[in-house]
DOZA-986874 format. One record per residue (C-alpha): residue number from 1; residue in three letters; chain; x, y, z. Coordinates in steps of 0.25 Angstrom, whole numbers, plus 2048, in hexadecimal, padded with zeros to 3 digits. Layout:
<ketis>
KETI:pos:code:unit:xx:yy:zz
KETI:NUM:ALA:A:X:Y:Z
...
</ketis>
This chain:
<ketis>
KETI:pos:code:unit:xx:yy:zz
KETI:1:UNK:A:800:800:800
KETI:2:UNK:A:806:80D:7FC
KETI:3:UNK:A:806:81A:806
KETI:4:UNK:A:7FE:825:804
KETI:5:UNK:A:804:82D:80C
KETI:6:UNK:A:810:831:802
KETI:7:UNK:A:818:83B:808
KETI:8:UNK:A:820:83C:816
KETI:9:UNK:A:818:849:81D
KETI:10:UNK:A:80A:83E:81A
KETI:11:UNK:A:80F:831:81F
KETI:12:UNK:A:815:839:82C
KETI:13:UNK:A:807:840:82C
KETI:14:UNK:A:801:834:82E
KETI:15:UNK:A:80A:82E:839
KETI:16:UNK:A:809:83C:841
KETI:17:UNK:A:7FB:842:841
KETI:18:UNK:A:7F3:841:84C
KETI:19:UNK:A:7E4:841:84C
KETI:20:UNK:A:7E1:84D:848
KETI:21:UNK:A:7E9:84B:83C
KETI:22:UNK:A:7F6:856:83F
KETI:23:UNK:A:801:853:84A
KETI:24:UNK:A:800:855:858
KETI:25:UNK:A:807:862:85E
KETI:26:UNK:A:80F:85B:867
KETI:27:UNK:A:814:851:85C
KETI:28:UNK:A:81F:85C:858
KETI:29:UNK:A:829:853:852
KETI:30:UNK:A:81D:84D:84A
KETI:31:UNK:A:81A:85A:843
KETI:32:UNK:A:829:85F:83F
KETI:33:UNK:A:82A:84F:83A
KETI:34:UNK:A:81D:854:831
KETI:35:UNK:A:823:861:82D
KETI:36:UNK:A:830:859:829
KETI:37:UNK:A:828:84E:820
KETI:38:UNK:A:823:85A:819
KETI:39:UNK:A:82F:85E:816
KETI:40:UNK:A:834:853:812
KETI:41:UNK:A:829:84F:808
KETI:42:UNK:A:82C:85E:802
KETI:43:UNK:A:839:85A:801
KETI:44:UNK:A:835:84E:7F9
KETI:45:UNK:A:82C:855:7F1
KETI:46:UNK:A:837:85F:7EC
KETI:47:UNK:A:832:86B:7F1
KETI:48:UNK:A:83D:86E:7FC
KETI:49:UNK:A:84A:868:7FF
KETI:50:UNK:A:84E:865:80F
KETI:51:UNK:A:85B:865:819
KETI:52:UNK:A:85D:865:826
KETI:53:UNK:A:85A:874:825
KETI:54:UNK:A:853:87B:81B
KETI:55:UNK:A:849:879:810
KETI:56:UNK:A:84B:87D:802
KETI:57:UNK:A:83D:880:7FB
KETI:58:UNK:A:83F:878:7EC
KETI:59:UNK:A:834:87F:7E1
KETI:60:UNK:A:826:876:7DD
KETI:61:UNK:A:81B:872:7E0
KETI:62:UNK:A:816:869:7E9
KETI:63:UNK:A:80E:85D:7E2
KETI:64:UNK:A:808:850:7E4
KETI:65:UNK:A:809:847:7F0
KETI:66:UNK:A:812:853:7F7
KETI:67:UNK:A:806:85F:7F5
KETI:68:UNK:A:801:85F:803
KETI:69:UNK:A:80E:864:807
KETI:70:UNK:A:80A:872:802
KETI:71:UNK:A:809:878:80F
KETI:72:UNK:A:816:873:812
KETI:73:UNK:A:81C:878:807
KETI:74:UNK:A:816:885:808
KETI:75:UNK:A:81C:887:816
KETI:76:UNK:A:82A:884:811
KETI:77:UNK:A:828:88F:805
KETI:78:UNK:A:823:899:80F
KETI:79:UNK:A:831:899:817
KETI:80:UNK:A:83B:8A1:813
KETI:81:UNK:A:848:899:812
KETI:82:UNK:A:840:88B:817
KETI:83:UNK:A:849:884:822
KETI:84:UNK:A:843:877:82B
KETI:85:UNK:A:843:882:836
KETI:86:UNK:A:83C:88B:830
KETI:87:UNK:A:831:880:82D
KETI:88:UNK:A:832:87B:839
KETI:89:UNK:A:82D:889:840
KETI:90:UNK:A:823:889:838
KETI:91:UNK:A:81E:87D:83B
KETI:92:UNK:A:821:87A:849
KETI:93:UNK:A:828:887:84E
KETI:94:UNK:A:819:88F:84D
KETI:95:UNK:A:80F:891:859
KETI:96:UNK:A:805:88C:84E
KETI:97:UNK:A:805:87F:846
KETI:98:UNK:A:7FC:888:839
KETI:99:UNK:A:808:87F:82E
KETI:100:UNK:A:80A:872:835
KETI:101:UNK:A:7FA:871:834
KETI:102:UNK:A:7FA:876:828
KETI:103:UNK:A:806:86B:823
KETI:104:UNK:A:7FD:85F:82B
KETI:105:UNK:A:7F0:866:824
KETI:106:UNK:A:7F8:861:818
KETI:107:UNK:A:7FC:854:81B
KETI:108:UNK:A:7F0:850:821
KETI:109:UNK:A:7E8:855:816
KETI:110:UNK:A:7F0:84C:80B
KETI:111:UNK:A:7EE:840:814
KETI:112:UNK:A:7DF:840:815
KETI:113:UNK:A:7E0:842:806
KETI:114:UNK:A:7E6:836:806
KETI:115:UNK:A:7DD:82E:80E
KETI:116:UNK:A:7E7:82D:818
KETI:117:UNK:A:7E0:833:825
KETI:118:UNK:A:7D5:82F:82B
KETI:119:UNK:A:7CB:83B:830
KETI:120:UNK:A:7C0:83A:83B
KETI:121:UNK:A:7B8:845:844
KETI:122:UNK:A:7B9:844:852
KETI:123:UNK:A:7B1:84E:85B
KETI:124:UNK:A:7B8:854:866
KETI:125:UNK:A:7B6:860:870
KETI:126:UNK:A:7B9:86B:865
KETI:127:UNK:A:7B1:865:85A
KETI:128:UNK:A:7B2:85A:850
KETI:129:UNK:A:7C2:856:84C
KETI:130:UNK:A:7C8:84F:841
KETI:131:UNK:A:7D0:843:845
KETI:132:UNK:A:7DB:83D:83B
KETI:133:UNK:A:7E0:830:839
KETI:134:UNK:A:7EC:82A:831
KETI:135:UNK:A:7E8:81F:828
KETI:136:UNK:A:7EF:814:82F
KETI:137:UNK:A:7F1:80B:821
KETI:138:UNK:A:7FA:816:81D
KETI:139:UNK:A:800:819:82B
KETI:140:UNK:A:805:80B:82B
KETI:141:UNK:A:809:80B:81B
KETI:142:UNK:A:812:817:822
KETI:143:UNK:A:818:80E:82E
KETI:144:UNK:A:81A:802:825
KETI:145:UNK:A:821:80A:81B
KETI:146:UNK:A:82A:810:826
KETI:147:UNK:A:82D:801:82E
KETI:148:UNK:A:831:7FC:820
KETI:149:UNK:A:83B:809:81E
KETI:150:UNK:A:840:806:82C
KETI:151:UNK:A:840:7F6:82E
KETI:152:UNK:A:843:7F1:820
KETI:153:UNK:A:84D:7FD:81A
KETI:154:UNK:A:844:800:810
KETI:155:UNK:A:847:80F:811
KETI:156:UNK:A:840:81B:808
KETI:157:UNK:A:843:82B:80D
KETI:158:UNK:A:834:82E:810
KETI:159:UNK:A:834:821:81B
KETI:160:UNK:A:842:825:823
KETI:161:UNK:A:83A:833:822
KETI:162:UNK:A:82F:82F:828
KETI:163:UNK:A:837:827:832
KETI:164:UNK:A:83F:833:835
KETI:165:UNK:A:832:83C:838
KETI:166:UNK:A:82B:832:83F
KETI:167:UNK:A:838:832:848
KETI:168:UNK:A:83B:83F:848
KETI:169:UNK:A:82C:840:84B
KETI:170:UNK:A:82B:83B:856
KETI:171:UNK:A:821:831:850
KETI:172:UNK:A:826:825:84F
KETI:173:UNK:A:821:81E:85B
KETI:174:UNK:A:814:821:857
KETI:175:UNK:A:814:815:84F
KETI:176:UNK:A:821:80E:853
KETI:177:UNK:A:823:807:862
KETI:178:UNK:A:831:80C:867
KETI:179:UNK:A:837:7FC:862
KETI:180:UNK:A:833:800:853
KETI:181:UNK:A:83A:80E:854
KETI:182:UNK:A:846:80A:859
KETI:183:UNK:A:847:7FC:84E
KETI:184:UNK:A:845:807:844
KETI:185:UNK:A:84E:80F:849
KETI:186:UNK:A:857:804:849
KETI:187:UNK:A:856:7FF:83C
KETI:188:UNK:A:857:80D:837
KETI:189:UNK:A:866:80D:83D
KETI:190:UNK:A:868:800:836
KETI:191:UNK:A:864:805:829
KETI:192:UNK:A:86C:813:828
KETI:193:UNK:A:878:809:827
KETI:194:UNK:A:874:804:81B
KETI:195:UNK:A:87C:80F:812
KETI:196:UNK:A:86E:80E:806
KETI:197:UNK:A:867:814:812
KETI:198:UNK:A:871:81F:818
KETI:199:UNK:A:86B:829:811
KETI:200:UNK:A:85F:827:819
KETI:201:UNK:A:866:829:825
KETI:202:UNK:A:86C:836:821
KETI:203:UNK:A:85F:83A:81D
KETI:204:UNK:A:858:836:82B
KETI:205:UNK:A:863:840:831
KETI:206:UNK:A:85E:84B:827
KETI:207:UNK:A:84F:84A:82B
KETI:208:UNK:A:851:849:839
KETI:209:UNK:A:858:855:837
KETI:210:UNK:A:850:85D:831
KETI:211:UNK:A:844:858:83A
KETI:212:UNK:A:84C:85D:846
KETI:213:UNK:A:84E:86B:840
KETI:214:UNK:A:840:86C:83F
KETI:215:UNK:A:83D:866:84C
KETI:216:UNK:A:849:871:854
KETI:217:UNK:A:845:87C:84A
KETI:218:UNK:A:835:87A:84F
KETI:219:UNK:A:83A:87A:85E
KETI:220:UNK:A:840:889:85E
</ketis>
């Protein structure tokens, strides 16, 4: 059975969101790992290019699978001189949450386009709320394809990606007892040996650091 759920900021979407289809405030860690999966499927797309510091804005448009990232987008063109700093206060460095709601507007958007989220009422003290639910066939499309990058070496950069926001996170144990993380941890260690997959290690450094210029950048 083949994803729906194509691009990285979808598939962590799903694995993230709470019930009322956003992510909790408290989950910090959650919301900058959101932020970075955005930017790196604009990345993919072509539209910007990423270090550990900046982000340089490419011309296009953006199409396809990739076109609910407009807001995202949008928020990059708006910045003069775009760094992950910069992004970061913007979306986690403000008393208000106006973009990162307006980004998880997006994604959530695509998903129930998608047929990937589930929607009921439910009344409460303030009135009638909607209540979101990730389609559990394509939340456990998303493990399996994870466990197999992890257990069995079949590695792709948007599943050690995943694996690195999940970490990074601070959701991984959401899903995994603390045995799992740590076998998948180790056979991670076992496979960077392995000089075919050395450039995914380098590359696990350059996202967590960039996550973690978010994260201190949001924390000023």
């Amino acid at each position: 059975m083949i994803m729906k759920a194509e691009t990285l900021s979808e598939q962590l979407f799903l694995l993230a969101m709470n019930k009322r289809g956003g992510i909790n405030g408290s989950q910090f860690h959650a919301q900058l790992a959101l932020v970075m999966a955005g930017l790196l499927d604009l990345q993919e797309a072509g539209m910007i290019v990423l270090d550990e510091r900046s982000v340089r804005l490419k011309k296009g448009e953006l199409s396809g699978r990739f076109i609910f990232l407009q807001p995202l987008l949008d928020v990059l063109k708006g910045i003069s001189k775009p760094t992950l700093k910069k992004v970061a206060d913007v979306y986690c460095g403000t008393f208000t949450d106006k973009e990162l709601k307006k980004y998880l507007q997006g994604i959530r958007k695509e998903m129930q386009q998608k047929g990937l989220l589930n929607v009921t009422k439910e009344n409460s003290y303030l009135g009638e709320k909607s209540v979101y639910t990730a389609n559990d066939t394509e939340v456990q499309l998303i493990l399996k394809n994870l466990e197999l990058n992890l257990e069995k070496a079949i590695f792709d950069e948007k599943g050690i990606h995943l694996w690195i926001l999940l970490e990074q996170g601070k959701l991984l144990n959401k899903y995994y007892p603390k045995d799992k993380i740590k076998s998948f941890h180790k056979r991670w260690d076992q496979c960077q040996n392995q000089s075919l997959l050395k450039g995914f290690g380098v590359m696990k450094k350059e996202i967590e650091g960039m996550f973690w210029t978010l994260m201190i950048a949001a924390s000023i």
